[in-house]
C-alpha positions as CSV (number, residue, x, y, z in Angstrom):
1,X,58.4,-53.4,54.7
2,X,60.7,-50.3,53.9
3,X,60.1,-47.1,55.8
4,X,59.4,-45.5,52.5
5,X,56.5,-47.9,51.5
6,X,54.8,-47.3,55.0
7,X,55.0,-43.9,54.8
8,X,52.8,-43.9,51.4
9,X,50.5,-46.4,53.0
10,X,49.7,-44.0,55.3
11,X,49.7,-41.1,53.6
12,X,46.9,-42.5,51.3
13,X,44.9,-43.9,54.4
14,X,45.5,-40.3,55.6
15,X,43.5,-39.1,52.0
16,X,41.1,-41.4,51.7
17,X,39.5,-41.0,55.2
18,X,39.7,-36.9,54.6
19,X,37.6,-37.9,51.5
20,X,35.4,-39.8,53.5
21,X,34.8,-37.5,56.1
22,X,34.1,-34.4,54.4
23,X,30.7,-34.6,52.4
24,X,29.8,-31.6,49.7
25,X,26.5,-31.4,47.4
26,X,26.9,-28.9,44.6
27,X,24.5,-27.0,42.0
28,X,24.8,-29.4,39.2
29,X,24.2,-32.3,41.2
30,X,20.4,-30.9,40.8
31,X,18.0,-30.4,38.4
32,X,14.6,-29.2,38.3
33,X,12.2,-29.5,35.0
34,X,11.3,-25.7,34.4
35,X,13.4,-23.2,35.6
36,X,11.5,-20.5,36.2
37,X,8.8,-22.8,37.6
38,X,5.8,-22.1,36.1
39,X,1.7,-21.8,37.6
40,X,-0.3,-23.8,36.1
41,X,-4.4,-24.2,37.9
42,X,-3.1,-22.2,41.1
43,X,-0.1,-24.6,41.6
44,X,3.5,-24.6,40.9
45,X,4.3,-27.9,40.3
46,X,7.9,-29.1,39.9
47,X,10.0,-32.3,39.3
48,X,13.4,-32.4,40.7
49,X,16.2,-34.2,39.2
50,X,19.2,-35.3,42.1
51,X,22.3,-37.5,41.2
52,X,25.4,-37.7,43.3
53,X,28.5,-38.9,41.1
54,X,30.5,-42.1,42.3
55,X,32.3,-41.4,45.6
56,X,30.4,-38.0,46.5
57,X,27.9,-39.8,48.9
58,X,30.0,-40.1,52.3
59,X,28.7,-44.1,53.0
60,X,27.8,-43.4,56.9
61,X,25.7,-40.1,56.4
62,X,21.5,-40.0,56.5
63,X,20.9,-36.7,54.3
64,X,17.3,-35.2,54.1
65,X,16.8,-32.6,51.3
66,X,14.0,-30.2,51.0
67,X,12.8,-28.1,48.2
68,X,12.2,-24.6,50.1
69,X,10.6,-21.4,47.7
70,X,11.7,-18.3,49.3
71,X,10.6,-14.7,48.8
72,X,11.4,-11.3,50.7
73,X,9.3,-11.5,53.2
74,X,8.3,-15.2,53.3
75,X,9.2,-19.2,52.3
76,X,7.1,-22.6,51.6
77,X,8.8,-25.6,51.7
78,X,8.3,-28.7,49.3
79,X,8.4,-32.3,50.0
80,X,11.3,-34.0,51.6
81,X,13.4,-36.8,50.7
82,X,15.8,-38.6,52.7
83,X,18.8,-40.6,51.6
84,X,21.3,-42.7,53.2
85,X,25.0,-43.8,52.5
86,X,25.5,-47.5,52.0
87,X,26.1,-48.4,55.4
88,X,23.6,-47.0,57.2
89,X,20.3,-49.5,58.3
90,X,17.2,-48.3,57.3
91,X,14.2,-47.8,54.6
92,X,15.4,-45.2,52.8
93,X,16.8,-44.8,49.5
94,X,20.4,-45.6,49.7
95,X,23.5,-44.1,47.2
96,X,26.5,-46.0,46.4
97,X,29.4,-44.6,47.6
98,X,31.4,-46.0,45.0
99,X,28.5,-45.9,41.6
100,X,26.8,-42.6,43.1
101,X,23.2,-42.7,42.4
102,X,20.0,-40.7,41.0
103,X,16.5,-39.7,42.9
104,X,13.7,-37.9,41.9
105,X,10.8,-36.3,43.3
106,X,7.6,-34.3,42.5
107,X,6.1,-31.9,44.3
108,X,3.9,-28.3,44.0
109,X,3.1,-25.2,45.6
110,X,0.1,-23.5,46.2
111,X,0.7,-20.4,44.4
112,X,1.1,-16.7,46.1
113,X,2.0,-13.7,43.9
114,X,5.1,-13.3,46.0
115,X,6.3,-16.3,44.0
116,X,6.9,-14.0,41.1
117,X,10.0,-13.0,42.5
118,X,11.1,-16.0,44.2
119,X,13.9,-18.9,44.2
120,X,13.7,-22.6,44.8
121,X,16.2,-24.1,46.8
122,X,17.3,-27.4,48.0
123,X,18.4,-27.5,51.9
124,X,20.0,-30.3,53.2
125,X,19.9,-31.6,56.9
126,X,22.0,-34.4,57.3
127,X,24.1,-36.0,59.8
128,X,27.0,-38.5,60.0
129,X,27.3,-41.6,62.8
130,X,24.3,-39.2,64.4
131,X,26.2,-36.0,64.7
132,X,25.2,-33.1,62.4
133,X,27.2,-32.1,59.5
134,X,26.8,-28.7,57.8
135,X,25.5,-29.1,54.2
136,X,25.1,-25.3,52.1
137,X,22.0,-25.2,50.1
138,X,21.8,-25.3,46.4
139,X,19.9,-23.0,43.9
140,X,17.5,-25.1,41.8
141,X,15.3,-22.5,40.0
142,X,15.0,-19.1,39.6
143,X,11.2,-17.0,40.1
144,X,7.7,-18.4,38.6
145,X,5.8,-17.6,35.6
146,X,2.9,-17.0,36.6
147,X,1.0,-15.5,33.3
148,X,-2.4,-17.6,34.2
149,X,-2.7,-15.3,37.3
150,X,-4.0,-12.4,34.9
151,X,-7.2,-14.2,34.6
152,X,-8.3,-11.7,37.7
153,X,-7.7,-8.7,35.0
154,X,-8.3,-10.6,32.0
155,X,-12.5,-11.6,34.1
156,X,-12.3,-7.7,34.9
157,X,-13.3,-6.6,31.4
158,X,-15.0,-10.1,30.1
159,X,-18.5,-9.1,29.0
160,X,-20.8,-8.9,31.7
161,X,-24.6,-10.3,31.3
162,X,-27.5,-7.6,31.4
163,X,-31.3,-8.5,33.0
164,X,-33.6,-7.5,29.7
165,X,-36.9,-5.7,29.7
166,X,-39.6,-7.6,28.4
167,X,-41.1,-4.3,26.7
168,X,-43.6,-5.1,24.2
169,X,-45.2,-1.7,22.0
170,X,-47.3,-3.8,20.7
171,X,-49.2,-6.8,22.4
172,X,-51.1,-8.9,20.8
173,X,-54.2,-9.8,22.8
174,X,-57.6,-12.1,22.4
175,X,-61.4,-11.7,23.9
176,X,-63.6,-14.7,23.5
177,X,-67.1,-15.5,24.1
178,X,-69.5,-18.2,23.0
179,X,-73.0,-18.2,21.8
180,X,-74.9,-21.6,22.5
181,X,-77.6,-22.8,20.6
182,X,-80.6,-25.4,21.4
183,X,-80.4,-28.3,19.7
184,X,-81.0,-28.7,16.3
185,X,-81.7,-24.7,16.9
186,X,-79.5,-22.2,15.0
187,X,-81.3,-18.9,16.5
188,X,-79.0,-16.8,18.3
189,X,-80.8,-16.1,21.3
190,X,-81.2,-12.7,23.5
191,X,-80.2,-14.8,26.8
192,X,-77.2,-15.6,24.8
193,X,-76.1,-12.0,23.5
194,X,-77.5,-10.5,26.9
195,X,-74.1,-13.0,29.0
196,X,-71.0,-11.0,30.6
197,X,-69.0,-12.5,28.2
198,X,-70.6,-11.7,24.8
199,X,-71.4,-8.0,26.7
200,X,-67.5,-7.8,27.3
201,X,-66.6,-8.7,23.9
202,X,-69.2,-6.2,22.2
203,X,-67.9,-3.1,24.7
204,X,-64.4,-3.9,24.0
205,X,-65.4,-3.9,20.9
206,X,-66.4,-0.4,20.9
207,X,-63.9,0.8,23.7
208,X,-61.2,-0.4,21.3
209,X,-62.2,0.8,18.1
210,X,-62.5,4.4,19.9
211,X,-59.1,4.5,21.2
212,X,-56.7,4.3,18.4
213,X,-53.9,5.6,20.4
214,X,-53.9,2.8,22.9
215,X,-55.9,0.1,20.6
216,X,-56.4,-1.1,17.3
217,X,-58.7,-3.9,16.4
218,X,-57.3,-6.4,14.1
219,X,-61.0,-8.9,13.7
220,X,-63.3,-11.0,14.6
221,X,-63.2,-14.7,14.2
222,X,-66.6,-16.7,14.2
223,X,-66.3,-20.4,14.7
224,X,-70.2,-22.1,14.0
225,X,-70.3,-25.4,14.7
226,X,-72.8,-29.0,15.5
227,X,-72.3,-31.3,18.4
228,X,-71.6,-34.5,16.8
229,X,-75.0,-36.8,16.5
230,X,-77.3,-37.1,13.6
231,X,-76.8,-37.0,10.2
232,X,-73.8,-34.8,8.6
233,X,-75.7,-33.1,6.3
234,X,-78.1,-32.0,8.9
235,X,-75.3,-31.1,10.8
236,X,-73.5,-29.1,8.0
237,X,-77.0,-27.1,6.9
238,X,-77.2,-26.6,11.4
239,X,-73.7,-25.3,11.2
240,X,-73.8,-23.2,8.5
241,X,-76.9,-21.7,9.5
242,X,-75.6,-20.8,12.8
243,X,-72.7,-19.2,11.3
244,X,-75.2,-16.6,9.4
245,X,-77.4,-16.0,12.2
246,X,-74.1,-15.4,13.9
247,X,-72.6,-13.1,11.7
248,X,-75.9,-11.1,11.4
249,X,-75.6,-10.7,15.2
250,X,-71.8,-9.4,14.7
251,X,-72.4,-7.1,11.9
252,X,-74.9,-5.3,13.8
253,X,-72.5,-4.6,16.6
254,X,-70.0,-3.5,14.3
255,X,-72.5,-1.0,13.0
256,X,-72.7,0.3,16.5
257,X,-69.2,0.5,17.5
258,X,-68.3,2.0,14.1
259,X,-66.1,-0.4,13.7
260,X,-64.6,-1.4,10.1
261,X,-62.8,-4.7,11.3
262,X,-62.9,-7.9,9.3
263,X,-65.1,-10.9,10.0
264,X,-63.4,-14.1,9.3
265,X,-65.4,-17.5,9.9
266,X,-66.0,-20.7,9.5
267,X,-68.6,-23.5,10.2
268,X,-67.6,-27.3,11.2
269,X,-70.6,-29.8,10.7
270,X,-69.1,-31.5,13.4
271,X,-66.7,-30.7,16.0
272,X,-64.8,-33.7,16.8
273,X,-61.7,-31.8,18.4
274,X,-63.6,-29.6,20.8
275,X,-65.3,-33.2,21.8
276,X,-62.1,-35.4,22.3
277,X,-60.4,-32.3,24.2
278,X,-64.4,-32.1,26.3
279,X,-64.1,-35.9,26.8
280,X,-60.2,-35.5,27.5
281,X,-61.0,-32.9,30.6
282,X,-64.4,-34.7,32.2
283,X,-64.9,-37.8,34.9
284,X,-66.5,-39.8,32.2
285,X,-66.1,-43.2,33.7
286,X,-65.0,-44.4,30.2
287,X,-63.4,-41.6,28.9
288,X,-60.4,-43.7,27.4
289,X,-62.5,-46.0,25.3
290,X,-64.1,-42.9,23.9
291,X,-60.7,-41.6,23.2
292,X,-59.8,-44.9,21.8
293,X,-62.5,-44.8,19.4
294,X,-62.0,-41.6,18.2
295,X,-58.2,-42.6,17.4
296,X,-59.3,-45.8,15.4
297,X,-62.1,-44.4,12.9
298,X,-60.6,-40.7,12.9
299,X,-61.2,-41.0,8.9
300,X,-64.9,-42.1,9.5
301,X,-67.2,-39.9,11.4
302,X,-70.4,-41.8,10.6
303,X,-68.4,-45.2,12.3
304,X,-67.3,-43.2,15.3
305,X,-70.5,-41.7,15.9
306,X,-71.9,-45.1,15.7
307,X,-69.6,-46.8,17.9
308,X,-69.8,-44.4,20.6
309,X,-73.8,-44.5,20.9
310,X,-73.4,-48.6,20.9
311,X,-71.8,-47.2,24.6
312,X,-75.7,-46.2,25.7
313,X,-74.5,-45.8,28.8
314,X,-71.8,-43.7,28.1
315,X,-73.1,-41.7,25.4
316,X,-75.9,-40.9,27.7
317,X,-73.6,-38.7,30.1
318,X,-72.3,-37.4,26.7
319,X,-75.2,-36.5,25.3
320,X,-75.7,-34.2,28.8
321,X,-72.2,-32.9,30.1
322,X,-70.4,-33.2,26.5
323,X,-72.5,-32.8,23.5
324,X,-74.2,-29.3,24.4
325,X,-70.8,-27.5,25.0
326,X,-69.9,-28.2,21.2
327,X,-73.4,-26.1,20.0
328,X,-71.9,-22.9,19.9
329,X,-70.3,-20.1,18.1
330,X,-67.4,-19.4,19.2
331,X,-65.8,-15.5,18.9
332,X,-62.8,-14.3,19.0
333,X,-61.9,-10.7,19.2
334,X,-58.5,-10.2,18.4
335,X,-56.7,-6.5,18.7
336,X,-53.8,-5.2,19.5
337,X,-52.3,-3.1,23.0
338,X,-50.6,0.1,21.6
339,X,-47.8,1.2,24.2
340,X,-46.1,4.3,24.9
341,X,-43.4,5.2,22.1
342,X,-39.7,5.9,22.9
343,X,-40.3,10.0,22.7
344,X,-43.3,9.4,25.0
345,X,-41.4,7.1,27.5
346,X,-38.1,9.3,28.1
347,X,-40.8,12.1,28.5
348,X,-43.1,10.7,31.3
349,X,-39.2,9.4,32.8
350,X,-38.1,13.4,33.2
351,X,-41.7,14.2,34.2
352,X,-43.2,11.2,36.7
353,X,-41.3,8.4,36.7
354,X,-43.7,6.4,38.6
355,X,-46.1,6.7,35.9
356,X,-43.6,3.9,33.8
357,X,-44.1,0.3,34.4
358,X,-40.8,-1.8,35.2
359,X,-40.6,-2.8,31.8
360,X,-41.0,0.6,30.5
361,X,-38.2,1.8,33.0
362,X,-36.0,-0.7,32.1
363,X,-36.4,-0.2,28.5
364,X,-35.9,3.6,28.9
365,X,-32.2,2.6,30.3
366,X,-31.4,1.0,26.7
367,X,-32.2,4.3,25.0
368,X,-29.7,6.1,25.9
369,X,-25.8,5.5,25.6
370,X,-24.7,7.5,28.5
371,X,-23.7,5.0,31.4
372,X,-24.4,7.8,34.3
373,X,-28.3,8.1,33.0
374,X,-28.9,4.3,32.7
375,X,-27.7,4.2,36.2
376,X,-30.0,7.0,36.9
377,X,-32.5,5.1,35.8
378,X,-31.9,1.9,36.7
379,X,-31.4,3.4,40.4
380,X,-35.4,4.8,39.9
381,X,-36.1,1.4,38.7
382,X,-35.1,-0.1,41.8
383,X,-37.2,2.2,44.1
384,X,-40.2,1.9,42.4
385,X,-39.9,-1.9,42.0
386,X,-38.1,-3.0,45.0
387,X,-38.9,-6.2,44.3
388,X,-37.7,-6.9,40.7
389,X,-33.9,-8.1,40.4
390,X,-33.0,-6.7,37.3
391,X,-32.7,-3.6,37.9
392,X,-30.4,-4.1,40.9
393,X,-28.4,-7.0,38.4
394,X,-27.6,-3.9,36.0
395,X,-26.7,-1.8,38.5
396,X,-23.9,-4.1,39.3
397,X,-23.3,-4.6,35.5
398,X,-22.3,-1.3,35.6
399,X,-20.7,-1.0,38.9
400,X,-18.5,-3.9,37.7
401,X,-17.1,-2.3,34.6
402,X,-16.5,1.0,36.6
403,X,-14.4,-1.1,38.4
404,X,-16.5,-0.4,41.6
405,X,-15.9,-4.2,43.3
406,X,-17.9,-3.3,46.2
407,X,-21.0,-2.1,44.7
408,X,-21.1,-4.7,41.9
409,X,-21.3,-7.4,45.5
410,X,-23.9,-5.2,47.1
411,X,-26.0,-4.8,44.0
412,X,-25.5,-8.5,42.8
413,X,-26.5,-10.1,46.2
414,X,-29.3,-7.5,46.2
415,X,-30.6,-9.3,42.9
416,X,-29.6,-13.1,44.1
417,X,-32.1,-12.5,47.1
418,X,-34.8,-11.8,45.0
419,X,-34.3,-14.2,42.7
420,X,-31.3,-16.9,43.5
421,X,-31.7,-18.6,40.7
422,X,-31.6,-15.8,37.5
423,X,-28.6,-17.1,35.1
424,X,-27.0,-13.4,34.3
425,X,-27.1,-12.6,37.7
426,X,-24.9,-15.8,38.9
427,X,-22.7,-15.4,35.9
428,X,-22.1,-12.0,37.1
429,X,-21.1,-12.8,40.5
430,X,-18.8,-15.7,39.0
431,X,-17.3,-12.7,37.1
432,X,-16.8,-10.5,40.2
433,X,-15.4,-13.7,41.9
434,X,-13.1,-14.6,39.3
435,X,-11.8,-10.8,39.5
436,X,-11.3,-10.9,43.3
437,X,-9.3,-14.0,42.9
438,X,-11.4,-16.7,43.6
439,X,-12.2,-19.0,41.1
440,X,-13.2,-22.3,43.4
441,X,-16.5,-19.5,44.2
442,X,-16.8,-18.3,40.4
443,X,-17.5,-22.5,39.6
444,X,-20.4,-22.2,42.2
445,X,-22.1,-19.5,40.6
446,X,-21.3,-20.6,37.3
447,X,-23.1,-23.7,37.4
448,X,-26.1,-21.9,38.1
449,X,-25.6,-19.2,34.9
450,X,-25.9,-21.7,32.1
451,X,-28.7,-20.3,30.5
452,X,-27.4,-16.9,29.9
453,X,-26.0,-16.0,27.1
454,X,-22.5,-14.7,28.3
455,X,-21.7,-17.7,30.7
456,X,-19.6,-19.8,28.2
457,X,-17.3,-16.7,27.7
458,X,-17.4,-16.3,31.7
459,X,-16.5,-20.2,31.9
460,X,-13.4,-20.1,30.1
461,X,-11.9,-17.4,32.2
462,X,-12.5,-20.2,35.1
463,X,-11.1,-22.8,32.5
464,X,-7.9,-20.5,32.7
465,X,-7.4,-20.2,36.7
466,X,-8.0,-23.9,36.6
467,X,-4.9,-24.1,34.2
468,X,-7.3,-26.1,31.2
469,X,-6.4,-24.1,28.8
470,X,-7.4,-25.8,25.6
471,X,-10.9,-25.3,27.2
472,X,-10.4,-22.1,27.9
473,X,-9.8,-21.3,24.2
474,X,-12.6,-23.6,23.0
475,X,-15.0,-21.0,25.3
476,X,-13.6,-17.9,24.0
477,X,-13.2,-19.1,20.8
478,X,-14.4,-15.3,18.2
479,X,-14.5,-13.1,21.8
480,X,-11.9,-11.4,20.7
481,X,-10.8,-10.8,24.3
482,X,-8.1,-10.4,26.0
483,X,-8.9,-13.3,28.0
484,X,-9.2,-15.4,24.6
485,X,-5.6,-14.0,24.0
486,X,-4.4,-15.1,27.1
487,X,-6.0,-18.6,26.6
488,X,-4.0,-18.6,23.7
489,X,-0.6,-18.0,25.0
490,X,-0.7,-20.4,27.7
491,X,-1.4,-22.9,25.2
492,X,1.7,-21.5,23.1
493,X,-0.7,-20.2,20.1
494,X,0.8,-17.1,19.6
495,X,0.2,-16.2,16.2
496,X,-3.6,-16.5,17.3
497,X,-3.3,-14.7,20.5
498,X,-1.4,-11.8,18.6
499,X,-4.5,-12.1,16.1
500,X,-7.2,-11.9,18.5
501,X,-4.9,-8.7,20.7
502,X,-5.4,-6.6,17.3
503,X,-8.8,-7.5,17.5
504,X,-9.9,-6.5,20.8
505,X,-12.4,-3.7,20.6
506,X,-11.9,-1.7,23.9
507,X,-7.6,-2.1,24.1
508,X,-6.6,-1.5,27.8
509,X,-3.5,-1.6,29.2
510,X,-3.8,-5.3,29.9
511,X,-4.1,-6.1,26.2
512,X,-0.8,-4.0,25.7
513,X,0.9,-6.1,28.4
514,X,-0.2,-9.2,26.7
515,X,1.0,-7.9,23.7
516,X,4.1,-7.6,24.9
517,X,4.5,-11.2,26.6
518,X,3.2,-12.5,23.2
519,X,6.2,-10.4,21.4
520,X,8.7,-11.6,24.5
521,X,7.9,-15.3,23.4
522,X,8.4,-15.3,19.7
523,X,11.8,-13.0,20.2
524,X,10.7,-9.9,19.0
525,X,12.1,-7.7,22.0
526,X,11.5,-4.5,20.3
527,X,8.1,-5.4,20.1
528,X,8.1,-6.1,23.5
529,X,9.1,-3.2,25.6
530,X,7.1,-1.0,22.9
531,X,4.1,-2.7,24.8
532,X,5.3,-2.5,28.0
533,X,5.8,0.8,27.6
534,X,2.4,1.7,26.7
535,X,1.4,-1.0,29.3
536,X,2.9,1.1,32.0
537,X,1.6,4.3,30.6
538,X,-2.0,3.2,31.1
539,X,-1.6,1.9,34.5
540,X,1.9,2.6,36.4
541,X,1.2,-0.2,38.6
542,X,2.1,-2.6,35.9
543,X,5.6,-1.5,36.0
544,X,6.3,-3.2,39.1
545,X,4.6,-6.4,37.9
546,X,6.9,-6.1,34.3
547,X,10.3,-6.0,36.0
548,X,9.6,-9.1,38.4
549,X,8.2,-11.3,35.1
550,X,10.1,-13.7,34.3
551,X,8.5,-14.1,30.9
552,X,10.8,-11.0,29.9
553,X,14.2,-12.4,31.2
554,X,15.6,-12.9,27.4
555,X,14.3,-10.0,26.3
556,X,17.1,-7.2,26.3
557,X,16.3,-3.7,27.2
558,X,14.0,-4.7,29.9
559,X,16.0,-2.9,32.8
560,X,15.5,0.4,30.8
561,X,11.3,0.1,32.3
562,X,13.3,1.2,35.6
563,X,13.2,4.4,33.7
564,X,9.9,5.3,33.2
């Protein structure tokens, strides 16, 4: 062999182990599915993407690489993977030095809103024949998105749910009593009229009629009727009879109270639903073949009647426990309670509060507008009826949309402890919770608000922090929220979410910041910082928060919020 020849035999040896020995990842060897990463249900989830090209993985190295998300301040490292060149024993995934090879891996993150401004990383710790080789990290991915995370400003003006009054002006009330009559008998007797019920009814009577401020009479309903035995025409003559002597009887207490109310009555020969619902309440030993009977000749009365007394037995207990309970007239007094109207409420509030029932205070709050004298009242509400919840629930209502965190908890728990289980009340606190940042709490109380009106709306501002977002616009669906807009941009409607923006009714400086991510994502960058602008002037901290969000990285002209 010439001396030429060797020399370029070893001069290409003299390459090929240099190549061998020195190992090098680079950027493009990686990538990553969304870059910036985005939160999605409180996670950042990502998929990375690795592939060394032929004769890049050194064949005796072991190489671990770790996703690591890295902040100012802090880092949080993914899961690792570890790969081996082709002449290394062991289980893990080995790349051809000569074909190269391809890996990928998921992982997530619990998010932080240090994230926002972030990168994602792969390091590398590696060795070669068991000594460690130095490997520079590679950038994968650039901050996270994390628009779901306004669902803590978006729950802050969500519409709260109110504890009602259960005022009532007017109340419709009833006073009965019963005369009885002897049988076959239709004379209404003075041990009859002289009972504390038929006394009661004939002084309310008179009480009532006298007191039209508090009372007004409506009438008197007379029901005559015959226990069910003997004929039906004697029965229909007893009945009808009774009803006269009856009305006699009332018409001469009207005259006495001076009362001009209507009498409106009626006589039944025979009574056969007072007796099934007697029969239904006794001991009777064979109560349910009465019943039975009744059910099978309910179009014959004569039959029934008949079939029942074939029951001697049976009809005999009737004829003493049942049958004389049906010979009666039965009276009804029916009038009305006349509360206090609105004038006459607000003035007993400023004069003696304690005068006012609970329902009376409580209804005094919803006649006014002014949000410092409903929590005025509301406060005297809860003195006076330390034991009612509502009144401390509102009180929260309102310390909640002041923005007052700490008295909304106090007053809510207030309100739990006297009754846990009151549906506005737990939707509230899923509110408050939701606000403060933690939804897995808002789901507990949430489950227990379903009756309240306002806890579908409250559920899909959970449905949002739980990254469901076609839920969450199912829930909010005609809100016209901001936290139906921002339903709406996560699930990349933003036509709708730019519709429902216009249509919020009380525009804060989180609808204008929404406005503007709706604007960043359909390209309209003037748009944009014209809404982040008047983002910023309505609350300076969102400034900050505007120049670490990614959602604005294509939009030009952002570096001039440094400005305002």
């Amino acid at each position: 062999m010439s001396k030429s020849i060797r020399f370029a035999l070893f001069g290409a040896a003299v390459l090929m182990l240099a190549s061998c020995k020195n190992m090098q990842v680079k950027n493009e060897y990686f990538v990553v599915d969304k870059d910036p990463l985005v939160e999605k249900g409180g996670t950042v989830d990502y998929t990375i993407t690795g592939t060394f090209p032929a004769k890049t993985f050194v064949k005796n190295v072991v190489c671990t690489a770790t996703p690591v998300l890295s902040w100012e301040g802090g880092s949080v490292k993914g899961e690792p993977v570890t790969l081996q060149g082709e002449k290394i024993q062991g289980n893990n995934q080995t790349i051809s030095w000569k074909e190269g090879g391809s890996f990928t891996y998921k992982g997530s993150f619990k998010y932080q809103p240090e994230m926002a401004d972030s990168k994602l990383e792969i390091h590398f710790d590696a060795t070669k024949k068991g000594k460690p080789i130095e490997l520079a990290p590679v950038f994968v991915a650039n901050g996270v998105i994390a628009t779901e995370s306004l669902y803590s400003e978006t729950a802050k003006s969500a519409n709260t749910s109110g504890s009602k009054d259960a005022f009532q002006r007017i109340i419709d009330q009833q006073k009965e009593a019963s005369i009885m009559y002897i049988i076959q008998q239709a004379n209404v007797r003075s041990s009859e009229t002289g009972k504390t019920d038929v006394k009661e009814l004939v002084k309310a009577l008179k009480e009532y009629t006298a007191d039209t401020k508090n009372y007004a009479v409506k009438d008197i309903q007379l029901k005559s009727a015959a226990s069910p035995d003997g004929s039906y025409s004697l029965n229909e003559n007893l009945a009808k009879q009774r009803e006269k002597n009856s009305i006699q009887f009332v018409n001469s207490e009207k005259r006495k109270a001076k009362a001009s109310v209507d009498i409106e009555s009626k006589p039944v020969a025979e009574d056969w639903e007072y007796f099934k619902e007697l029969v239904q309440g006794s001991n009777l030993q064979d109560k349910d073949l009465i019943l039975r009977i009744l059910s099978m000749y309910n179009d014959d009365p004569e039959r029934r009647e008949a079939e029942i007394k074939n029951l001697s037995a049976v009809y005999k207990e009737l004829a003493e426990d049942v049958l004389p309970k049906i010979r009666r007239t039965q009276m009804i007094l029916n009038y009305q309670i006349i509360g206090r109207s609105d004038e006459e409420i607000q003035e007993a509030y400023k004069s003696d509060a304690s005068v006012l029932s609970v329902e009376e205070l409580l209804y005094a709050a919803t006649l006014t507008d002014d949000k410092a004298q409903k929590k005025a009242i509301y406060t005297t509400a809860s003195k006076n009826y330390p034991n009612d919840y509502r009144a401390f629930n509102n009180l929260g209502e309102i310390a909640f949309q002041d923005g007052d965190f700490a008295a909304a908890e106090s007053n809510f728990k207030k309100a739990l402890s006297l009754n846990a289980s009151a549906p506005e009340v737990n939707t509230n606190m899923g509110l408050l919770c939701l606000a403060q940042g933690k939804p897995a709490d808002a789901q507990t109380y949430f489950a227990k608000g379903g009756q309240s009106k306002e806890n579908n709306e409250a559920l899909g501002n959970l449905y949002i922090a739980q990254g469901q977002y076609e839920r969450a616009v199912t829930a909010l669906k005609g809100s016209n929220t901001n936290a139906e807009a921002l339903a709406m941009i996560l699930a990349k409607d933003y036509a709708g979410a730019k519709r429902v923006l216009d249509a919020v009714k009380n525009a804060d400086a989180n609808t204008a910041y929404l406005s503007a991510v709706v604007a960043a994502n359909t390209k309209d960058a003037a748009a944009a910082i014209q809404n982040l602008k008047k983002a910023v002037s309505q609350d300076a901290s969102l400034k900050a928060k505007a120049l670490k969000d990614h959602e604005f990285d294509k939009v030009p002209g952002k570096d001039a919020l440094k400005d305002l």
